[in-house]
C-alpha positions as CSV (number, residue, x, y, z in Angstrom):
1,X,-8.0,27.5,11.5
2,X,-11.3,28.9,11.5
3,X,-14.3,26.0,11.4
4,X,-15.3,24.9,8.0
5,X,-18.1,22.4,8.8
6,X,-20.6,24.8,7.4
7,X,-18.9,25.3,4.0
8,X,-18.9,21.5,3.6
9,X,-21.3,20.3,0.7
10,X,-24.3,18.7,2.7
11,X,-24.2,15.5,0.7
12,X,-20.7,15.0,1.9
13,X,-21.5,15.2,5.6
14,X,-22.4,11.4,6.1
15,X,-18.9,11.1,4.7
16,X,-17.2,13.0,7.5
17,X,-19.2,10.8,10.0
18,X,-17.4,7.6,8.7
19,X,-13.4,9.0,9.3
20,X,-12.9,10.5,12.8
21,X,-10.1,12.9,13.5
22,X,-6.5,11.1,13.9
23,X,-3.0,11.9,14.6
24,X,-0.8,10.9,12.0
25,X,2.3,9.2,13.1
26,X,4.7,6.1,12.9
27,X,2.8,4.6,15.6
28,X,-0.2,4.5,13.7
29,X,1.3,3.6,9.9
30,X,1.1,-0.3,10.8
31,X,-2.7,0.4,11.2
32,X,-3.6,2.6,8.4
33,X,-1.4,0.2,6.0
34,X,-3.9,-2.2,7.0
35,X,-7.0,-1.2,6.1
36,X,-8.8,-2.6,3.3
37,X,-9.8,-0.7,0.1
38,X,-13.1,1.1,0.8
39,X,-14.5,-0.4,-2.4
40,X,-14.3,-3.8,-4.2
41,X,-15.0,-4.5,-7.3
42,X,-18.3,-5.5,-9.5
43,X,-18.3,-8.9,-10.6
44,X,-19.6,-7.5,-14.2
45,X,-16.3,-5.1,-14.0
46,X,-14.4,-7.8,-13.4
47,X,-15.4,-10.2,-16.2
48,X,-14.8,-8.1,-18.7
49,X,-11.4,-7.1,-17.9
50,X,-8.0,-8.9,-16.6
51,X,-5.5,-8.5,-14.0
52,X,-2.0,-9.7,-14.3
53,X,0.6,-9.0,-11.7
54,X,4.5,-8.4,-12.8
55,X,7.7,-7.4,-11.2
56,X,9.5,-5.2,-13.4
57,X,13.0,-3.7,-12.9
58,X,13.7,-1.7,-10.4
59,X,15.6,1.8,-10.3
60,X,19.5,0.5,-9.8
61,X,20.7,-0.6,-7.1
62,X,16.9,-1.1,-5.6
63,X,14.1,-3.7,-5.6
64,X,11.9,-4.7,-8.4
65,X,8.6,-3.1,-8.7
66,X,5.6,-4.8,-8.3
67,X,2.6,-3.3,-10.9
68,X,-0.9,-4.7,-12.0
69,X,-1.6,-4.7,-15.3
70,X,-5.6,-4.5,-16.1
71,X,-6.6,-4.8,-19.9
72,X,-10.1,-4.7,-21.2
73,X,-10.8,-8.5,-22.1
74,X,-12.9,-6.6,-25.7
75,X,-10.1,-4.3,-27.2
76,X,-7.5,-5.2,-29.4
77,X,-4.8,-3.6,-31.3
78,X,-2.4,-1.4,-29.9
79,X,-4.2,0.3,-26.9
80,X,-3.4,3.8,-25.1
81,X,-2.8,3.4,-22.0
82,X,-2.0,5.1,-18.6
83,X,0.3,4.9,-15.9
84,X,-0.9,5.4,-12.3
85,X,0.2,6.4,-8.8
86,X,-1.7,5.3,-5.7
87,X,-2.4,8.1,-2.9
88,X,-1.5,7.6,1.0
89,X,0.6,10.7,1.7
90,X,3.8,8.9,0.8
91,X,3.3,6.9,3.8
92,X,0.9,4.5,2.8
93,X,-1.9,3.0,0.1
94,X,-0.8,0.0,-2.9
95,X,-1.1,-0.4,-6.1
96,X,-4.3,-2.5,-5.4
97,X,-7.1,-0.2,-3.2
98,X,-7.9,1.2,-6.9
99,X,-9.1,-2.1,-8.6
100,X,-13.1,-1.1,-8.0
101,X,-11.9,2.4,-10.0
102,X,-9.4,0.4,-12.7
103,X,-11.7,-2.5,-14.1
104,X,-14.7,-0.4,-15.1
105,X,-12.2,2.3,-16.0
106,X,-9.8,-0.1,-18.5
107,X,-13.4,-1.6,-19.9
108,X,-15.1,1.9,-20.8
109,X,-11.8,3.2,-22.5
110,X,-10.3,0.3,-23.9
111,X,-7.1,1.5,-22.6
112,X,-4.6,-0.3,-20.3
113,X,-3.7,0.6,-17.0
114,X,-0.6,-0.1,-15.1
115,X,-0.7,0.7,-11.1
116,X,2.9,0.6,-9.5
117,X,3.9,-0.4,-5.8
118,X,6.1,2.0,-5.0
119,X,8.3,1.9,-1.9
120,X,7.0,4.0,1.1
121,X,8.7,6.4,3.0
122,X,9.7,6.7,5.8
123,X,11.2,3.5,4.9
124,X,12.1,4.6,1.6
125,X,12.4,8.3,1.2
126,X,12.8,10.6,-1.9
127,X,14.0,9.3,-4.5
128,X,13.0,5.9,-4.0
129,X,8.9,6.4,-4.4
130,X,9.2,8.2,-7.9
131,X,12.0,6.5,-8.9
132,X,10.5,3.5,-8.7
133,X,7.8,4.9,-10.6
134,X,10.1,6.2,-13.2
135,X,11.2,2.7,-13.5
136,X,7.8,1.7,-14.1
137,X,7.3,4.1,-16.8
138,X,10.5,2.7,-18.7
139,X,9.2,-0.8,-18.5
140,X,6.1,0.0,-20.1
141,X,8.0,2.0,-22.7
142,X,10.1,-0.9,-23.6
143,X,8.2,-3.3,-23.6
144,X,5.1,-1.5,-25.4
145,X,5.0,-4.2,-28.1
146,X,4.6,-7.0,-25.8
147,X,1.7,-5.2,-23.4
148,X,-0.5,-4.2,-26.8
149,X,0.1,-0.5,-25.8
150,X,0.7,2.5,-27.8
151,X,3.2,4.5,-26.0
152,X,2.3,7.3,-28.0
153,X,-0.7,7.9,-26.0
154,X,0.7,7.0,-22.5
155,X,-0.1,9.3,-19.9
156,X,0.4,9.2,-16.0
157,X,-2.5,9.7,-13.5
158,X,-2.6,10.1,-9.4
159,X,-4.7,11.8,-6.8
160,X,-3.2,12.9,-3.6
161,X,0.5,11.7,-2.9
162,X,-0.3,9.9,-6.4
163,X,-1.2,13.4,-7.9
164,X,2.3,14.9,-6.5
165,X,4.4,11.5,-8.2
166,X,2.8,12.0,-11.0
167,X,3.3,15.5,-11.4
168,X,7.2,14.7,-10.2
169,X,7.2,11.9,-12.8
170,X,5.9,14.0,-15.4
171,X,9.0,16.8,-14.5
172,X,11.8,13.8,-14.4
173,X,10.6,12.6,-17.8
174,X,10.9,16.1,-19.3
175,X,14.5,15.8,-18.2
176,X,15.6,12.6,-18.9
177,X,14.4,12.7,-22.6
178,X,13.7,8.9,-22.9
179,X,10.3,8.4,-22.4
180,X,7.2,11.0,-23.3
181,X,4.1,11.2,-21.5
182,X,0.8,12.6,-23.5
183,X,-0.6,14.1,-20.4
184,X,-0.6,14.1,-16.4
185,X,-3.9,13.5,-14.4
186,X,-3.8,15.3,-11.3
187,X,-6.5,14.5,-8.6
188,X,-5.9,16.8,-5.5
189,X,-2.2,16.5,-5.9
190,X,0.1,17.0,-2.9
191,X,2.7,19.0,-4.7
192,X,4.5,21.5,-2.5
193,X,5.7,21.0,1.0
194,X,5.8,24.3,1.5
195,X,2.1,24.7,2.2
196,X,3.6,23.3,6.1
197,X,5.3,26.3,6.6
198,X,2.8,28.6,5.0
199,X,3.1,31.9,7.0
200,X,-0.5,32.8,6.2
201,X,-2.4,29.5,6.0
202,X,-5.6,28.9,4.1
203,X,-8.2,29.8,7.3
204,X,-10.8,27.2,5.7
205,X,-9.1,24.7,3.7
206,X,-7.4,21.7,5.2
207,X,-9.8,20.9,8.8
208,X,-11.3,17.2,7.5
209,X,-9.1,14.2,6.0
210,X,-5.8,15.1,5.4
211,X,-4.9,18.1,8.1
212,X,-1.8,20.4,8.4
213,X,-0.4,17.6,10.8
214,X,-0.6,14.3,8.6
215,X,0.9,17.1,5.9
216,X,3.5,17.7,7.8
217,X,4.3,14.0,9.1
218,X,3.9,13.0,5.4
219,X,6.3,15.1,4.0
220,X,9.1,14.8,6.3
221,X,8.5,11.2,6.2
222,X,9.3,12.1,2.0
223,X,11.9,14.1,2.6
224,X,13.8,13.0,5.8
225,X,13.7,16.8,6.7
226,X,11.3,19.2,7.9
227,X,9.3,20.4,5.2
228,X,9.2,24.1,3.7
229,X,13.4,24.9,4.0
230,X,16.0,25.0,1.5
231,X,16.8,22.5,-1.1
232,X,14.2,20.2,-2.0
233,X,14.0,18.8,-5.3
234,X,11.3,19.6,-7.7
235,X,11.4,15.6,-8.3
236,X,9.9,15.4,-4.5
237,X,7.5,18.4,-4.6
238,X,6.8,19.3,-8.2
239,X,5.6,22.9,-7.2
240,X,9.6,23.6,-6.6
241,X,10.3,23.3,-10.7
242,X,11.6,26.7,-11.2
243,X,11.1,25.6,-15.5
244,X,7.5,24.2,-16.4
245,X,8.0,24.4,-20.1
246,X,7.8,21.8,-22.1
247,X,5.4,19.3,-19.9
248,X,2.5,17.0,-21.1
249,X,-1.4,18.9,-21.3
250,X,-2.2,18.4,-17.4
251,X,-5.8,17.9,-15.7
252,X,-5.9,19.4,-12.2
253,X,-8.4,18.9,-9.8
254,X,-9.5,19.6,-6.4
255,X,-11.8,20.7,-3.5
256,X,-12.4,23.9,-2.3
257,X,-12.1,22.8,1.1
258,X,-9.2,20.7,0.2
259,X,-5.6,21.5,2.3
260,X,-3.8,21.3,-1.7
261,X,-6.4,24.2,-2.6
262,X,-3.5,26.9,-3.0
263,X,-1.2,25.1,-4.0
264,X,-2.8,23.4,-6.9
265,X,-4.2,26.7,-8.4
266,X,-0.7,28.4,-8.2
267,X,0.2,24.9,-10.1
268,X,-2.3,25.4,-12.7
269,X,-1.3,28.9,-13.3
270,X,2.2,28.7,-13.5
271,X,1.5,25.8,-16.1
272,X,-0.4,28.2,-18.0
273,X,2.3,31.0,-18.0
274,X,4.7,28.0,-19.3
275,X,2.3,27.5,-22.3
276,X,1.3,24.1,-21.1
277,X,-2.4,23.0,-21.5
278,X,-4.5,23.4,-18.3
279,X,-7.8,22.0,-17.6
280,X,-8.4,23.2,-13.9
281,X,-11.8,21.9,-11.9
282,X,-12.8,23.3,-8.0
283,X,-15.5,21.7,-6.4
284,X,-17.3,23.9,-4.1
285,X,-17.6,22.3,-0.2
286,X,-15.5,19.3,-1.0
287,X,-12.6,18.1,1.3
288,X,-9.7,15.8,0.4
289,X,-11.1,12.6,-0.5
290,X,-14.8,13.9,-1.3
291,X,-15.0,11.2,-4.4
292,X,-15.7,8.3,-1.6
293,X,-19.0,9.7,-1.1
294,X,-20.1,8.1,-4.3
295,X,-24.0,9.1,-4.1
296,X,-23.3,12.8,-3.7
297,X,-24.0,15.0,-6.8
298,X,-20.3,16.7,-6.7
299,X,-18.7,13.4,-6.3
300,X,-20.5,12.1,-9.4
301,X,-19.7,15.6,-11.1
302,X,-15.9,15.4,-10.3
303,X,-16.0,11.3,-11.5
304,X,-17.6,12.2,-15.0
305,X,-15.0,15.2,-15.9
306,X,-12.3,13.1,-14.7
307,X,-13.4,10.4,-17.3
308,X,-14.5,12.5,-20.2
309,X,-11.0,14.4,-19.7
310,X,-9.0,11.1,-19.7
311,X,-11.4,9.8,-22.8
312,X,-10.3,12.9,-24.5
313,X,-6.4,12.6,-23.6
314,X,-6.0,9.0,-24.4
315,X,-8.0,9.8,-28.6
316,X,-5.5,8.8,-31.2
């Protein structure tokens, strides 16, 4: 891989500073389960909105599934709402290292929003994560009533391993025919395990954050095989759908220094061929995870069209 330092938006360099190079590994998961959220919470952001903690049904034969519930404390009536899937490579991340993102994001809305825990492989491998996600999905469906939500405007959300469940959650719902989304919010989704066994790699994209060797440990952690062969179900890398007719308007977005580059244009596009809705954003000299660098211009950029695209999605 050719060096990409120099490509890297200036603003974003601090950033770099802060996460030194790692090995991912099973050796290491213990350790980078542990860390704290980078962010906390506002105290403003937290008054004016709730969190309530449920365990919902699990998929059969499996767990129940822990999810937070945030609700704007001002809204009432039945509220749109959407459903979303934590990062971490499907290795690691919960439900809660979002809560400085879902309070102010449930407030300016007036939507709710319902974060799952799923089950992390290698522990858990496909299907547990998304169907544990799926599960999620149902509950909110069925109990719509009860949570104030209109499940007419219920859409899913997730960036990373998030974005790839979401986009997998979006496919299995298609499918199954019981509950609809209204859209899919893609942030840098990890969609295709075959970008580990790419014969002609991206030379720039991919050297900071998330490298070709926490891909590749990620997704055979998903898949309980090596990444990239025969087989794999579009449920666990949503870029294998061979059919993308028929799915919710999806928002895709991601760096242009970002290892999911390719693969999340060639998402975009075949959505477009399948006559599905496509708003696509590339952020020049942004790496996987650029949004943590709150005070740099493209990070604010990238935060405002993600929230003026959900506003839009979750109208009546």
């Amino acid at each position: 891989m050719a060096g990409s330092r120099h490509l890297v938006d200036p603003q974003l360099l601090p950033l770099l500073e802060t996460i030194p190079p790692f090995e991912l590994s099973e050796a290491v998961l213990p350790m980078m389960r542990g860390r704290s959220a980078r962010f906390t919470p506002r105290a403003e952001d937290v008054a004016r909105t709730t969190l309530e903690r449920r365990r919902v049904p699990g998929p059969k034969d499996a767990p129940e599934v822990e999810v937070l519930v945030y609700r704007p404390k001002a809204a009432t009536g039945p509220l749109p709402a959407i459903l979303h899937i934590h990062g971490g490579g499907y290795v690691a991340g919960t439900a809660a290292d979002n809560e400085a993102v879902h309070r102010p994001l449930a407030a300016d809305l007036a939507c709710v929003i319902v974060s799952v825990e799923y089950r992390l492989a290698p522990e858990t491998p496909f299907p547990g994560p998304v169907e544990d996600c799926y599960a999620a999905l149902a509950w909110i469906g069925r109990n719509a009533a009860e949570l104030g939500v209109d499940a007419t405007r219920l859409g899913v959300m997730g960036e990373s391993a998030g974005g790839g469940l979401a986009a997998a959650l979006a496919l299995l719902a298609r499918d199954r025919g019981e509950h609809a989304l209204a859209f899919q919010h893609l942030i840098y989704p990890m969609i295709d395990d075959r970008t580990c066994a790419a014969a002609e790699p991206h030379p720039y994209a991919g050297e900071f954050v998330w490298t070709p060797q926490a891909n590749r440990f990620g997704w055979r952690s998903l898949l309980g095989q090596e990444p990239g062969g025969e087989g794999v179900s579009p449920y666990a890398a949503a870029a294998r759908a061979e059919r993308l007719e028929g799915l919710p308007p999806a928002f895709i977005a991601t760096g242009s220094l970002d290892l999911f580059l390719e693969e999340d244009l060639a998402y975009a596009q075949r959505l477009l061929r399948a006559g599905v809705p496509v708003e696509l954003h590339v952020y020049p000299g942004a790496f996987h995870g650029f949004q943590w660098a709150a005070e740099a211009e493209v990070s604010q950029t990238a935060a405002r069209d993600s929230r003026a695209a959900l506003a839009r999605a979750l109208r009546p």
